[in-house]
C-alpha beads as a LAMMPS data file, in Angstrom:
LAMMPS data file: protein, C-alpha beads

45 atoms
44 bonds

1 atom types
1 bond types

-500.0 500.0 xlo xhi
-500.0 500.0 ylo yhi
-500.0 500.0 zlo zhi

Masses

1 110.0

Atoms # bond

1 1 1 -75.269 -382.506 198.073
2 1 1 -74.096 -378.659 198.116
3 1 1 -72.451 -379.889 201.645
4 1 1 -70.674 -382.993 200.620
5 1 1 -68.746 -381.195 198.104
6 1 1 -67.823 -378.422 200.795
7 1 1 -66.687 -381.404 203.029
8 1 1 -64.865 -383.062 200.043
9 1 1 -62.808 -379.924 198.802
10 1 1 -62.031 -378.744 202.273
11 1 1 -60.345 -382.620 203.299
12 1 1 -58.769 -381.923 199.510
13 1 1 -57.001 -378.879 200.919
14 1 1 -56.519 -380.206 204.479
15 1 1 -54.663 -382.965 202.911
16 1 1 -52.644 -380.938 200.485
17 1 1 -51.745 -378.443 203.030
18 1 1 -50.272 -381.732 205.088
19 1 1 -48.082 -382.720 202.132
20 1 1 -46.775 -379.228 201.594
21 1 1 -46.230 -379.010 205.507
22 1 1 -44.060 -382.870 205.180
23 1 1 -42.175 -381.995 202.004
24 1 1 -41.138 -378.502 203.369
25 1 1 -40.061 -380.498 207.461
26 1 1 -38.145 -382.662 205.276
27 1 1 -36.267 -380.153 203.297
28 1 1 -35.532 -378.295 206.269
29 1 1 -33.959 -381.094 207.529
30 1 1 -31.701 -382.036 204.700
31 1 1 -30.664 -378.395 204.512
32 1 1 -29.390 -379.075 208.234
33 1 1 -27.806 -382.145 207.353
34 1 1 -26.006 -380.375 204.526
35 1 1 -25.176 -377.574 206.994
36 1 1 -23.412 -380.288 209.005
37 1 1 -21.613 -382.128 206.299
38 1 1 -19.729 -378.068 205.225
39 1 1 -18.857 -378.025 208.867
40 1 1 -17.546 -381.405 208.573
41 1 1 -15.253 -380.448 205.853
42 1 1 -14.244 -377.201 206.663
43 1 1 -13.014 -378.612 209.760
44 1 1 -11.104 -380.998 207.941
45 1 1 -13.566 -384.305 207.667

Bonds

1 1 1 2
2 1 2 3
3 1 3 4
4 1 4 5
5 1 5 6
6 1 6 7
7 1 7 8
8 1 8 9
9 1 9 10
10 1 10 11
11 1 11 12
12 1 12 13
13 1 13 14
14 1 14 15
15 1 15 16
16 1 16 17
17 1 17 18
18 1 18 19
19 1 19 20
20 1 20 21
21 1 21 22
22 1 22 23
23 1 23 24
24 1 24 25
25 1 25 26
26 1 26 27
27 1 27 28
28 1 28 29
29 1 29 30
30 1 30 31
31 1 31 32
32 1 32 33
33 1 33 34
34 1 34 35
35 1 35 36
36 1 36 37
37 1 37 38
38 1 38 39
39 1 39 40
40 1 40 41
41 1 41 42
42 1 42 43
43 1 43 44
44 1 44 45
């Protein structure tokens, strides 16, 4: 039984460490699309 709950809270964090890993891809991203919409206008649009 002592097992199962090892097994159960280490998927918990495997799975949370996923999300956290997705969110923080995804923000990177939009801070590069961002990046390329103030070159956009500073070059003029």
């Amino acid at each position: 039984m002592v097992i199962l709950g090892k097994i159960i809270a280490l998927t918990i964090s495997i799975l949370t460490l996923r999300q956290l890993w997705l969110a923080n891809r995804k923000t990177k991203l939009e801070i590069k699309k961002l990046e390329l919409e103030i070159k956009k206008l500073r070059r003029g649009g």
